[in-house]
mmCIF file of the N, C-alpha and C atoms, coordinates in Angstrom:
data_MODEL
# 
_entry.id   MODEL 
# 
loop_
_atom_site.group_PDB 
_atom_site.id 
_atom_site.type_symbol 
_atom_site.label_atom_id 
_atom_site.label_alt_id 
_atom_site.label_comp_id 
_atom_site.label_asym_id 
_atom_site.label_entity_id 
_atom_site.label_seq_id 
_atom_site.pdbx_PDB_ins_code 
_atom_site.Cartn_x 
_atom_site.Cartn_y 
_atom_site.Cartn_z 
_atom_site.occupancy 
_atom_site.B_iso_or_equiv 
_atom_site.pdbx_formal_charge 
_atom_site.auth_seq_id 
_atom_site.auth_comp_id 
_atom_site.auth_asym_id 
_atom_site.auth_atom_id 
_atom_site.pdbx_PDB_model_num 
ATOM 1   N N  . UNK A 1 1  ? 12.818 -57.671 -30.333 1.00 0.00 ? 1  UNK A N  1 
ATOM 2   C CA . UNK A 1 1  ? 11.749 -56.794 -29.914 1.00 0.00 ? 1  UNK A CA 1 
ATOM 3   C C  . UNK A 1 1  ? 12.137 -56.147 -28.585 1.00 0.00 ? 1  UNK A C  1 
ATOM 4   N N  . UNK A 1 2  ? 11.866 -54.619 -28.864 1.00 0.00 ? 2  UNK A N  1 
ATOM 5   C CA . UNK A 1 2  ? 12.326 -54.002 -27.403 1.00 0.00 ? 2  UNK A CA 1 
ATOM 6   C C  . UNK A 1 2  ? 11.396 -54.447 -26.221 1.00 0.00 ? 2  UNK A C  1 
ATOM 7   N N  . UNK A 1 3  ? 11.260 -54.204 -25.032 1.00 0.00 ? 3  UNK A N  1 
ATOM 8   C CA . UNK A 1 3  ? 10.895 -54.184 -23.618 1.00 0.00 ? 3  UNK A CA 1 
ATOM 9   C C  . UNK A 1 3  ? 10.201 -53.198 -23.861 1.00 0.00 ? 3  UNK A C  1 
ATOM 10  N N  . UNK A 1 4  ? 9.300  -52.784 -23.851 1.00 0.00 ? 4  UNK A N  1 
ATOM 11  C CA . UNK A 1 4  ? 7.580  -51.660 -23.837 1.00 0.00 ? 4  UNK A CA 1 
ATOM 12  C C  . UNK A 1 4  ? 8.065  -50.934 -22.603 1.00 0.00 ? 4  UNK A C  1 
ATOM 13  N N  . UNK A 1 5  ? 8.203  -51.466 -21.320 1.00 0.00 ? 5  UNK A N  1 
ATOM 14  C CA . UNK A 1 5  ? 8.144  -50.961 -19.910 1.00 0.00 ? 5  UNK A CA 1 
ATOM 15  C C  . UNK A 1 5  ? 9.539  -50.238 -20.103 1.00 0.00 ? 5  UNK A C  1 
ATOM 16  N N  . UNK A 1 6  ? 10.652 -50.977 -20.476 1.00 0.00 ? 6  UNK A N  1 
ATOM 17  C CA . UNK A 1 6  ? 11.798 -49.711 -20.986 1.00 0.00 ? 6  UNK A CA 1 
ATOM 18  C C  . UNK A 1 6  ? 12.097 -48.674 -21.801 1.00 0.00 ? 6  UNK A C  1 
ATOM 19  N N  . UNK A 1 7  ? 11.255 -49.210 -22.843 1.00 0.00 ? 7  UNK A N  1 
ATOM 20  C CA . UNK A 1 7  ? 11.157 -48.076 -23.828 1.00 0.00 ? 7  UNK A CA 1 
ATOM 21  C C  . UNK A 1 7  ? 10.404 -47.086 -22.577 1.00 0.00 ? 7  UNK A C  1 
ATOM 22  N N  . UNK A 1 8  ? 9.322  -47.163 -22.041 1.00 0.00 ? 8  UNK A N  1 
ATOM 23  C CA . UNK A 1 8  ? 8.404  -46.371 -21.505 1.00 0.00 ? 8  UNK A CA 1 
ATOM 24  C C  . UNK A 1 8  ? 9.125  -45.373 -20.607 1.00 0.00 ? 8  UNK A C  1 
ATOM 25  N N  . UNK A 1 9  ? 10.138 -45.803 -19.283 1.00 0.00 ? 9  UNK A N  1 
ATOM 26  C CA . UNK A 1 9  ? 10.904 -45.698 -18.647 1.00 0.00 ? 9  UNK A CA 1 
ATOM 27  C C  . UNK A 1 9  ? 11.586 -44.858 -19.140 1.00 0.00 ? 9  UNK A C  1 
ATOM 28  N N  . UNK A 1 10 ? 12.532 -45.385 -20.333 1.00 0.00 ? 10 UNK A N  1 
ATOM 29  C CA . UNK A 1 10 ? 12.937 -44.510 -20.743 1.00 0.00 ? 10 UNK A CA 1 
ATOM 30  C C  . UNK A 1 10 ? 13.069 -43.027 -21.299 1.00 0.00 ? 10 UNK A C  1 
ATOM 31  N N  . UNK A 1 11 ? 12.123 -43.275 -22.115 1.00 0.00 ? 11 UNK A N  1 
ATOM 32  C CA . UNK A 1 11 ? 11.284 -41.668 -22.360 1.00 0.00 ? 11 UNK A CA 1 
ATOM 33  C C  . UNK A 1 11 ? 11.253 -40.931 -21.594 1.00 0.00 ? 11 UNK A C  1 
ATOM 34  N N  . UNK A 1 12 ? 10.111 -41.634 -20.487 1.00 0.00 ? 12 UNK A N  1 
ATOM 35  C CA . UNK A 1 12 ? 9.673  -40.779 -19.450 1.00 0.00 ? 12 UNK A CA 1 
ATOM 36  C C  . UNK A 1 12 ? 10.878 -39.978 -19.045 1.00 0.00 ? 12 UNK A C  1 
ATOM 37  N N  . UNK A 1 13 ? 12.133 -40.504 -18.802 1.00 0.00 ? 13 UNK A N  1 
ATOM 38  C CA . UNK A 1 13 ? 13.169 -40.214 -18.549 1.00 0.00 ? 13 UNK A CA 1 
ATOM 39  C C  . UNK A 1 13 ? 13.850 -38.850 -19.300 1.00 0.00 ? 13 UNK A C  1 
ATOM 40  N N  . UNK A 1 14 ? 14.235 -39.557 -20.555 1.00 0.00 ? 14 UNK A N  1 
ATOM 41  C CA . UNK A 1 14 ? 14.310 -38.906 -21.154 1.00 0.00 ? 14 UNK A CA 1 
ATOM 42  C C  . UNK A 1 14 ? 13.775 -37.151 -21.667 1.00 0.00 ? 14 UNK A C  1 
ATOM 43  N N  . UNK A 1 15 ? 12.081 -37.340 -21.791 1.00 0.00 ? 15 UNK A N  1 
ATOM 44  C CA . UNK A 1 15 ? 11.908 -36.241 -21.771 1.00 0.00 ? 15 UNK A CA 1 
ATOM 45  C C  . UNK A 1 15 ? 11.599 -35.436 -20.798 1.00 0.00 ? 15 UNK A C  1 
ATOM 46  N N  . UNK A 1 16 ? 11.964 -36.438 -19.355 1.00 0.00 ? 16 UNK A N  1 
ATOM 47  C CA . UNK A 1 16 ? 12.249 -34.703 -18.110 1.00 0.00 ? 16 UNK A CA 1 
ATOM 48  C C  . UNK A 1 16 ? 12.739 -34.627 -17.871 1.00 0.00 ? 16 UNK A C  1 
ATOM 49  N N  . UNK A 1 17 ? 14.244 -35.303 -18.322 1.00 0.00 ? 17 UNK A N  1 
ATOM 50  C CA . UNK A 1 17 ? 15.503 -34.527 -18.187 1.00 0.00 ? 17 UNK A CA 1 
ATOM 51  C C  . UNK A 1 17 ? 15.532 -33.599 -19.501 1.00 0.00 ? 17 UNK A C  1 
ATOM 52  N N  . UNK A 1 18 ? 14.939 -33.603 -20.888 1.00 0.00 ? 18 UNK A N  1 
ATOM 53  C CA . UNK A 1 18 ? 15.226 -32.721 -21.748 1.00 0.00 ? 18 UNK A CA 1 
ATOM 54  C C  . UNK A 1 18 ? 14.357 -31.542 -22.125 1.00 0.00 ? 18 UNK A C  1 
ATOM 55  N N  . UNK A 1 19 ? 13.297 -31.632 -20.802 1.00 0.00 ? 19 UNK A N  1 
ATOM 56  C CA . UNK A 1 19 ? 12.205 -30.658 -20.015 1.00 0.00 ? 19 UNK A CA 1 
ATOM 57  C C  . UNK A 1 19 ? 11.304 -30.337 -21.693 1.00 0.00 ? 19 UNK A C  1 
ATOM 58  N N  . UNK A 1 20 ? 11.044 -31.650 -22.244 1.00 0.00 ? 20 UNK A N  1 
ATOM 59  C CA . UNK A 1 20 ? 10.189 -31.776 -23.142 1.00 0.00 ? 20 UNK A CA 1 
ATOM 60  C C  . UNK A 1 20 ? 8.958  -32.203 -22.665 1.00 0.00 ? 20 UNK A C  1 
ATOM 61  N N  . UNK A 1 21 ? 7.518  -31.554 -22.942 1.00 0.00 ? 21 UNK A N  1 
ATOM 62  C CA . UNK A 1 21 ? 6.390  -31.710 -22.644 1.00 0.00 ? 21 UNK A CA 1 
ATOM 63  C C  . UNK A 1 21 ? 5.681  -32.444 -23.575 1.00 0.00 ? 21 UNK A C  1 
ATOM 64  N N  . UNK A 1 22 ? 5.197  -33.981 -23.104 1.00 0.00 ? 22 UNK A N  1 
ATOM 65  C CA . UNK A 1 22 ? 4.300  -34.729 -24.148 1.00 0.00 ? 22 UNK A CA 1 
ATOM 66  C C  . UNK A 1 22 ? 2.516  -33.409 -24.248 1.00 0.00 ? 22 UNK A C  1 
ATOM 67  N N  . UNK A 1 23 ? 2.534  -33.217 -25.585 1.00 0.00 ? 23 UNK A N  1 
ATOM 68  C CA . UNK A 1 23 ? 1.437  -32.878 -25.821 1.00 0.00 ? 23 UNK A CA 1 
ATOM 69  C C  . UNK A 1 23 ? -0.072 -33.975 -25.510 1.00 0.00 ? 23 UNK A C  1 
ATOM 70  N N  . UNK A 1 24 ? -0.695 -33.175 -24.602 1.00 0.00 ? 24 UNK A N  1 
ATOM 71  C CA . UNK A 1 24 ? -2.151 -33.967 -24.515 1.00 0.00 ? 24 UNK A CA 1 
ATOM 72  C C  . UNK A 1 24 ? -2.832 -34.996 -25.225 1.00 0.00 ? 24 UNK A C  1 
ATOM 73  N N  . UNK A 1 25 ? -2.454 -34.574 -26.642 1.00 0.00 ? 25 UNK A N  1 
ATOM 74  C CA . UNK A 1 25 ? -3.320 -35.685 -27.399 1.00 0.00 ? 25 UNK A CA 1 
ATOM 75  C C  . UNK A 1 25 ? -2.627 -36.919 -27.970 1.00 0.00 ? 25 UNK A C  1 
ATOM 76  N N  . UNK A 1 26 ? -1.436 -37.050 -27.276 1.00 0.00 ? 26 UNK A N  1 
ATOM 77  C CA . UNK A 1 26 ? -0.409 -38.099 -27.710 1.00 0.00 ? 26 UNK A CA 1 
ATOM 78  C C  . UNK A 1 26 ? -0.303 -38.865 -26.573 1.00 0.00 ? 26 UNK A C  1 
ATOM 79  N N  . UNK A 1 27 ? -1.370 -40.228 -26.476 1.00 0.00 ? 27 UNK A N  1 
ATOM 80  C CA . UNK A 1 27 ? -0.756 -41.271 -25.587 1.00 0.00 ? 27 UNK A CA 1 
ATOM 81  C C  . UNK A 1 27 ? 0.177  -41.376 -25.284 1.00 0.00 ? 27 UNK A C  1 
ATOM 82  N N  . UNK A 1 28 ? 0.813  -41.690 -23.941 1.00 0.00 ? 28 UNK A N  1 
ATOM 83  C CA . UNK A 1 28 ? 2.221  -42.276 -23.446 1.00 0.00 ? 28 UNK A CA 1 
ATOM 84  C C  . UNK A 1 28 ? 2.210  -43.517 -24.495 1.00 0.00 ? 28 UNK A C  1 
ATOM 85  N N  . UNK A 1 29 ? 1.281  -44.511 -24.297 1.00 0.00 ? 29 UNK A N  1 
ATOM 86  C CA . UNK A 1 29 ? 1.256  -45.719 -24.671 1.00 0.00 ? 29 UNK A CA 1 
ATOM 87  C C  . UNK A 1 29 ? 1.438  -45.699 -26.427 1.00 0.00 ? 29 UNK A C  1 
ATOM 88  N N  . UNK A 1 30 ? 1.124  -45.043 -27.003 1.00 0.00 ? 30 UNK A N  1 
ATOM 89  C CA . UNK A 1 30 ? 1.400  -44.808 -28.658 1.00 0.00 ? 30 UNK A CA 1 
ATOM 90  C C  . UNK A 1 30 ? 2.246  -43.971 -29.025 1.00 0.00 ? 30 UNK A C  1 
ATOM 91  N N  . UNK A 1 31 ? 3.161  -43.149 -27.857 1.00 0.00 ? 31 UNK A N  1 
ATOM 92  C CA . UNK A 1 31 ? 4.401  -42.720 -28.311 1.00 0.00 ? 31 UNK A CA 1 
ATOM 93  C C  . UNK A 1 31 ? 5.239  -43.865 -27.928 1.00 0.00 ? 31 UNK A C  1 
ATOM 94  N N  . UNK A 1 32 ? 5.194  -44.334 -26.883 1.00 0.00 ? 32 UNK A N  1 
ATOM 95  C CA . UNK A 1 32 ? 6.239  -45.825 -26.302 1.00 0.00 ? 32 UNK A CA 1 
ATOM 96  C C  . UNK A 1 32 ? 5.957  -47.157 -28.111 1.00 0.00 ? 32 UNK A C  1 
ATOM 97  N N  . UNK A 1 33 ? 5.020  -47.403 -28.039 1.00 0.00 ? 33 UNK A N  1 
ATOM 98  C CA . UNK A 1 33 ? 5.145  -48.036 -29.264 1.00 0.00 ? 33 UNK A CA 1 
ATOM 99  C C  . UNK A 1 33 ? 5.473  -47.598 -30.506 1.00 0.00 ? 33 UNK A C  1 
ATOM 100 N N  . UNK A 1 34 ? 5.090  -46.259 -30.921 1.00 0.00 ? 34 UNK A N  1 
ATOM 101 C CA . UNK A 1 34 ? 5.563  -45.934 -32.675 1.00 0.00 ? 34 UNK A CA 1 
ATOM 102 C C  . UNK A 1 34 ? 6.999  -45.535 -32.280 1.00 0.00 ? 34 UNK A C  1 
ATOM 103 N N  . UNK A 1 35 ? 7.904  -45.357 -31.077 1.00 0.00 ? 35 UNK A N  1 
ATOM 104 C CA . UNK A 1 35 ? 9.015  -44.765 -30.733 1.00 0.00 ? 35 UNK A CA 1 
ATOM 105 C C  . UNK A 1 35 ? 9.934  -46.307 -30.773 1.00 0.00 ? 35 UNK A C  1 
ATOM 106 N N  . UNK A 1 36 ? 9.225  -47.527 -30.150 1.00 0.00 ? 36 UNK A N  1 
ATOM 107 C CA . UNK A 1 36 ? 9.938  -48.662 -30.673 1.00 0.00 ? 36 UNK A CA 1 
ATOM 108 C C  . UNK A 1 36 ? 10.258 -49.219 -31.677 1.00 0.00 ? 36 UNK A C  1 
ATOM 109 N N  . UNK A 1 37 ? 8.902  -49.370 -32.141 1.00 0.00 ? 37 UNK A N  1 
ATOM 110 C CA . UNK A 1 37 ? 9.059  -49.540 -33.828 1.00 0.00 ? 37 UNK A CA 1 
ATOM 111 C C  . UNK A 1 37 ? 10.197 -49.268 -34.523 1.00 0.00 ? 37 UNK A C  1 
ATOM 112 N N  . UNK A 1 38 ? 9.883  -47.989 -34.045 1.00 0.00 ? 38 UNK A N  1 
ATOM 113 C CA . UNK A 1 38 ? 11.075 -46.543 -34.593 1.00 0.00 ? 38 UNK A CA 1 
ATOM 114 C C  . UNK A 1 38 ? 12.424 -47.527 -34.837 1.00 0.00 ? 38 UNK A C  1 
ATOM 115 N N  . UNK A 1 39 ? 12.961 -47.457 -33.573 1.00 0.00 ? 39 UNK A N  1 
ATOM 116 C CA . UNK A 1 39 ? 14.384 -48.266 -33.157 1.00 0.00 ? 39 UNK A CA 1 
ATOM 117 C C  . UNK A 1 39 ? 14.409 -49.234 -33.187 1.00 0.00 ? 39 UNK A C  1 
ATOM 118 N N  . UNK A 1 40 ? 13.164 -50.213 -33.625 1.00 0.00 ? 40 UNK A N  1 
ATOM 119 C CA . UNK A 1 40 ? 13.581 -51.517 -33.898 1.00 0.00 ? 40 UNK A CA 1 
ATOM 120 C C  . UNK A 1 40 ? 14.043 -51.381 -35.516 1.00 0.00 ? 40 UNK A C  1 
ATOM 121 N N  . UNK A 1 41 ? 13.058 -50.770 -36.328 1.00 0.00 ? 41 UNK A N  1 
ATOM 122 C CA . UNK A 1 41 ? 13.363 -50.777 -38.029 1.00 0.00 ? 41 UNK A CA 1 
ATOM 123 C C  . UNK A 1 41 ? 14.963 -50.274 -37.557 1.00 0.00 ? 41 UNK A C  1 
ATOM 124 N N  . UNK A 1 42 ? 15.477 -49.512 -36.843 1.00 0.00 ? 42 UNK A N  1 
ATOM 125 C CA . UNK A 1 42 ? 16.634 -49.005 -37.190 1.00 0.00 ? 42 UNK A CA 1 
ATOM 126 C C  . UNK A 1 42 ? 18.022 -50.229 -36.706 1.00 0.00 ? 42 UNK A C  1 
ATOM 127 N N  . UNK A 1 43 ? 16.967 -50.517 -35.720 1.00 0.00 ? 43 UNK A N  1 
ATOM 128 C CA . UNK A 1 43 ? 18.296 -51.893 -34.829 1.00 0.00 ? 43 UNK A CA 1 
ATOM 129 C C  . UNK A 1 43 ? 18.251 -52.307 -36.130 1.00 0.00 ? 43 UNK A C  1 
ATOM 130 N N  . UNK A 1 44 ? 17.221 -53.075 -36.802 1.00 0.00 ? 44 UNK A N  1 
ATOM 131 C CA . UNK A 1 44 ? 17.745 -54.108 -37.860 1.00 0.00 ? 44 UNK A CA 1 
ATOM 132 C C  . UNK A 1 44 ? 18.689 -53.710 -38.753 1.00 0.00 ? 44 UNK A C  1 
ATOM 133 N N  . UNK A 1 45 ? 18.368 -52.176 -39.359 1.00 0.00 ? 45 UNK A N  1 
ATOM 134 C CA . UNK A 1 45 ? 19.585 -52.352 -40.441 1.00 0.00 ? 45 UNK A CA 1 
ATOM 135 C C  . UNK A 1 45 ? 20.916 -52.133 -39.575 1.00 0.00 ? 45 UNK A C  1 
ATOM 136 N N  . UNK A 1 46 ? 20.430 -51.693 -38.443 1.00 0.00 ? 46 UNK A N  1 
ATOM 137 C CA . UNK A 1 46 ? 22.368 -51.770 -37.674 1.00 0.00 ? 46 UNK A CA 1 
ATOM 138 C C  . UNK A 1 46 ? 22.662 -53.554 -37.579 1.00 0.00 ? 46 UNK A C  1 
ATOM 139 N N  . UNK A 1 47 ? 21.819 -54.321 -37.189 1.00 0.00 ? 47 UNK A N  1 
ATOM 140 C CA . UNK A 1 47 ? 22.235 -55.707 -37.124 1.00 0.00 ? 47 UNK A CA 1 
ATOM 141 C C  . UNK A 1 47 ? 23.080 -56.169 -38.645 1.00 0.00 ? 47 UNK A C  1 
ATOM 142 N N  . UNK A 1 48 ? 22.290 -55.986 -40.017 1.00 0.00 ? 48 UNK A N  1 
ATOM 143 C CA . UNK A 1 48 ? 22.244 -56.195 -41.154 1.00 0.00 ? 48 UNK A CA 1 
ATOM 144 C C  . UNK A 1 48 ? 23.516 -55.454 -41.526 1.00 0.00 ? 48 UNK A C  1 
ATOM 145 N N  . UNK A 1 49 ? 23.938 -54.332 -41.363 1.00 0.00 ? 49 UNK A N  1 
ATOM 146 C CA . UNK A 1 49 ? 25.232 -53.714 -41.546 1.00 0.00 ? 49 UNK A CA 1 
ATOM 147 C C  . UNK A 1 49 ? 26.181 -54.399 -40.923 1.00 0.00 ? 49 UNK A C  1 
ATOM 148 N N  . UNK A 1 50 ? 26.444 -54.155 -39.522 1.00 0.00 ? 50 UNK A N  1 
ATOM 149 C CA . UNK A 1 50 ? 26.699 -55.155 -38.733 1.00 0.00 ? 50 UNK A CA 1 
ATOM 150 C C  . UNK A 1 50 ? 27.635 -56.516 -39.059 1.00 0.00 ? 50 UNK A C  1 
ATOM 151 N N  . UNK A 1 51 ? 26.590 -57.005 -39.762 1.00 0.00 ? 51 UNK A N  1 
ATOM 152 C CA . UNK A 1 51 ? 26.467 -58.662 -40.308 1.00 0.00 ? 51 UNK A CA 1 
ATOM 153 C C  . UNK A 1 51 ? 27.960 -58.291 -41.024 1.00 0.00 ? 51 UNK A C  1 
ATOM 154 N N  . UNK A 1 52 ? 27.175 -57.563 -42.203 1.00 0.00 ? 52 UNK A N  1 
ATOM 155 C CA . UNK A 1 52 ? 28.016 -57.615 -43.673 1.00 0.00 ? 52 UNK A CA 1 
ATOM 156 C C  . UNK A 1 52 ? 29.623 -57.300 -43.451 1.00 0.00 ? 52 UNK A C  1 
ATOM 157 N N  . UNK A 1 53 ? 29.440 -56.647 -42.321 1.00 0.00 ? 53 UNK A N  1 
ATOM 158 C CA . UNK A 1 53 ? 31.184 -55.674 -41.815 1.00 0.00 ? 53 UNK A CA 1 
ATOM 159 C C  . UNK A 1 53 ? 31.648 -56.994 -41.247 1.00 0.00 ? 53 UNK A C  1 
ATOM 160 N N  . UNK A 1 54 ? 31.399 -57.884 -39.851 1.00 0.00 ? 54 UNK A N  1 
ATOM 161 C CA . UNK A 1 54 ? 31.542 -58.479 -39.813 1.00 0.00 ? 54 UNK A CA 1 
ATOM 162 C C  . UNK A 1 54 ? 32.482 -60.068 -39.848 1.00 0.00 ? 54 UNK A C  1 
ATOM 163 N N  . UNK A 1 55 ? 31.251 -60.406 -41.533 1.00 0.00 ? 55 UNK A N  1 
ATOM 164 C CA . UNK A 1 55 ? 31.346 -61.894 -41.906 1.00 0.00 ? 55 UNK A CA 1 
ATOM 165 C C  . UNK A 1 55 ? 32.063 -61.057 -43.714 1.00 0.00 ? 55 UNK A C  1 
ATOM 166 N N  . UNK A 1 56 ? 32.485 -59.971 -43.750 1.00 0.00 ? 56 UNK A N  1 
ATOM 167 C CA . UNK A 1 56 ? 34.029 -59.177 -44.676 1.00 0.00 ? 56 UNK A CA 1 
ATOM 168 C C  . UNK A 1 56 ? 32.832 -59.655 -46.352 1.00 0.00 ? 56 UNK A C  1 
ATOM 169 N N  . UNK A 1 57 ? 31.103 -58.988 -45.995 1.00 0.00 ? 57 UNK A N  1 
ATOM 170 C CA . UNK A 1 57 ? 30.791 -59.111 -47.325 1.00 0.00 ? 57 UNK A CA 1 
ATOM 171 C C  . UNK A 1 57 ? 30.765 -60.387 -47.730 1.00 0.00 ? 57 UNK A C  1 
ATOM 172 N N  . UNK A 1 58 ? 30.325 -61.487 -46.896 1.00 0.00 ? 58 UNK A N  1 
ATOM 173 C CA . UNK A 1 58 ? 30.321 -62.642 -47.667 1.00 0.00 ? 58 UNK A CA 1 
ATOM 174 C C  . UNK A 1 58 ? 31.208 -63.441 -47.944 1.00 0.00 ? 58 UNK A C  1 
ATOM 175 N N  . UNK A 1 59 ? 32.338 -62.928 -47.459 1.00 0.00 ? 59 UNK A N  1 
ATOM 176 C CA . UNK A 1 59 ? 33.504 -63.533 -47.655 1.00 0.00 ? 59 UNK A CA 1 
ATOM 177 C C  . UNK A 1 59 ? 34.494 -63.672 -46.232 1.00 0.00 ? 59 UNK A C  1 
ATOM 178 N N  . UNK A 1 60 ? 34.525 -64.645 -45.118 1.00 0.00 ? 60 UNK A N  1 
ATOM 179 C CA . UNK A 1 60 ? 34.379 -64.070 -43.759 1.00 0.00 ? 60 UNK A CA 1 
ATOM 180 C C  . UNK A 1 60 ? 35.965 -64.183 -44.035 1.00 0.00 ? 60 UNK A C  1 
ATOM 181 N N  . UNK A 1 61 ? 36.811 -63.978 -42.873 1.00 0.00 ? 61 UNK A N  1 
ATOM 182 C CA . UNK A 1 61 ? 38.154 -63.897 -43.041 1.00 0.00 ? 61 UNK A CA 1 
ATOM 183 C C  . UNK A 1 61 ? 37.787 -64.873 -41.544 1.00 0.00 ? 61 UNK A C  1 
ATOM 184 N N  . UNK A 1 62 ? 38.335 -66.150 -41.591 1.00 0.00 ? 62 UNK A N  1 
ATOM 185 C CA . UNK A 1 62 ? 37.840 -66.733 -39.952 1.00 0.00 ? 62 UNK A CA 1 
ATOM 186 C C  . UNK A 1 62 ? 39.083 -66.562 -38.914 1.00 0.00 ? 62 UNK A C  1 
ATOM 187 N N  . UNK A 1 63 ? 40.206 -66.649 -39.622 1.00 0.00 ? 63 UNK A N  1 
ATOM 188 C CA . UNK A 1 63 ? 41.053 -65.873 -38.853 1.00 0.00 ? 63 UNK A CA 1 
ATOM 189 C C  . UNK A 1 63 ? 41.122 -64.234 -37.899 1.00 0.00 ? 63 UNK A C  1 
ATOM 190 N N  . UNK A 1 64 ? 40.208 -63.386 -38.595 1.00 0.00 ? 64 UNK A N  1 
ATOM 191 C CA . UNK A 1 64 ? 40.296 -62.182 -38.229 1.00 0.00 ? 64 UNK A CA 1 
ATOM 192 C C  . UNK A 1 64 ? 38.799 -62.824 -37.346 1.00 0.00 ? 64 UNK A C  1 
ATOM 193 N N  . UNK A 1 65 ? 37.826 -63.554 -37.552 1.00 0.00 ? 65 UNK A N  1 
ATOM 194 C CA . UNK A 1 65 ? 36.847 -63.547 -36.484 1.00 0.00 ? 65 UNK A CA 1 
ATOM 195 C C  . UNK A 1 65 ? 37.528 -64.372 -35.115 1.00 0.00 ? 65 UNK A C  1 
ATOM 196 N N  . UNK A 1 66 ? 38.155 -65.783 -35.699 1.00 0.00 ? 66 UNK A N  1 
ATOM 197 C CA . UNK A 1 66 ? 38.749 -66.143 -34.068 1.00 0.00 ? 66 UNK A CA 1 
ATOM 198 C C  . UNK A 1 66 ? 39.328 -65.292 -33.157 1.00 0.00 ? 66 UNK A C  1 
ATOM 199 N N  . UNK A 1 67 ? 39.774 -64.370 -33.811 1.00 0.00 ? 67 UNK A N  1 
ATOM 200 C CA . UNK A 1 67 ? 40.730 -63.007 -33.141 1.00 0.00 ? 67 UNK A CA 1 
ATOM 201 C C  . UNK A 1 67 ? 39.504 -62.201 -31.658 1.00 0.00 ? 67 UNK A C  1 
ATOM 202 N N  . UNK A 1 68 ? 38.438 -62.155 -32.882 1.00 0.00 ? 68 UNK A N  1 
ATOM 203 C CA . UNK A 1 68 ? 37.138 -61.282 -32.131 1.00 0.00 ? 68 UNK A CA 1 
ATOM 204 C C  . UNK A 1 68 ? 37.070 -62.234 -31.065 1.00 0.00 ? 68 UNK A C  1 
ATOM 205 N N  . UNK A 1 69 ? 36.962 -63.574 -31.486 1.00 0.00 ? 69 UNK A N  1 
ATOM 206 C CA . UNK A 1 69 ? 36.261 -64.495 -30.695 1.00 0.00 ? 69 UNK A CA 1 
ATOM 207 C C  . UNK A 1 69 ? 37.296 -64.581 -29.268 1.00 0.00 ? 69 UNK A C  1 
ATOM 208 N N  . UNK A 1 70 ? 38.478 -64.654 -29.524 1.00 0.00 ? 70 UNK A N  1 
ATOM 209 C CA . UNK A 1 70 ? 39.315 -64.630 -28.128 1.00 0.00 ? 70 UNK A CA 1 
ATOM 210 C C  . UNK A 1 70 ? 39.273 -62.997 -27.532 1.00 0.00 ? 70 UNK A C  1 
ATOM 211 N N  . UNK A 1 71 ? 39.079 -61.940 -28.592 1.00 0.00 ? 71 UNK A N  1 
ATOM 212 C CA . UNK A 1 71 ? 39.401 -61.085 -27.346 1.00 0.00 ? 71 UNK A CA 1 
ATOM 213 C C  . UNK A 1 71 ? 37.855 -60.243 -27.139 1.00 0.00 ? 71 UNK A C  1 
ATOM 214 N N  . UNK A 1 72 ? 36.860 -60.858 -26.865 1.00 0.00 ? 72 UNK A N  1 
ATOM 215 C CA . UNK A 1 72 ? 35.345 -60.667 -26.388 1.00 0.00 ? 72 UNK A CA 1 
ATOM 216 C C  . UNK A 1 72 ? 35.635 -61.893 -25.298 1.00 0.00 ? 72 UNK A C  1 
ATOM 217 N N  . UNK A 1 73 ? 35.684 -62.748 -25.356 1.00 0.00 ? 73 UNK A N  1 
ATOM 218 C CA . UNK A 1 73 ? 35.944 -63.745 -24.347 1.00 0.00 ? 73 UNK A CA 1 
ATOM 219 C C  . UNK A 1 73 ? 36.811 -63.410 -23.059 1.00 0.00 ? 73 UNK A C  1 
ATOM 220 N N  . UNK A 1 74 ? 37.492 -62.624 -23.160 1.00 0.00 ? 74 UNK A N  1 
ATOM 221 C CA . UNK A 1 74 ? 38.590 -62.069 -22.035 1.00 0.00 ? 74 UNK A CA 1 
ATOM 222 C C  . UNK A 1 74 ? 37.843 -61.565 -21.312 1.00 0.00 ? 74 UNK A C  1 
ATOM 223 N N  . UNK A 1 75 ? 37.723 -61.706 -19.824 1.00 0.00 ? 75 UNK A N  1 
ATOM 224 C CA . UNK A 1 75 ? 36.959 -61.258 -18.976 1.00 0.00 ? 75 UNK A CA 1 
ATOM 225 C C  . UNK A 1 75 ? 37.837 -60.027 -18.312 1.00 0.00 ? 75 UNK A C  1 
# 
């Protein structure tokens, strides 16, 4: 679940740097939430894709993940 106050932040951000005007009858507060929503339904299928690329479809290759695993670990 996103951060409300970042999503919020963000926007705000967002649309005055892209000198977009929230129309009057559109809460900050109910564009910040249906705009999370938004990107959460979408995080998931990126997580869920993600997954499948991954763990090679169900079939993980653990060699090619220890690989990930040492070179994410490298500081």
């Amino acid at each position: 679940m996103l951060d409300r106050q970042v999503v919020k932040e963000f926007l705000e951000e967002e649309l005055k740097d892209s000198y977009i005007a929230l129309p009057e009858d559109i809460p900050v507060d109910v564009l910040v939430e249906t705009f999370s929503k938004y990107v959460e339904d979408d995080y998931y299928e990126w997580l869920n894709d993600n997954f499948k690329s991954f763990f090679n479809h169900w079939n993980p290759d653990w060699e090619w993940i220890r690989e990930r695993i040492v070179h994410y670990s490298i500081d």
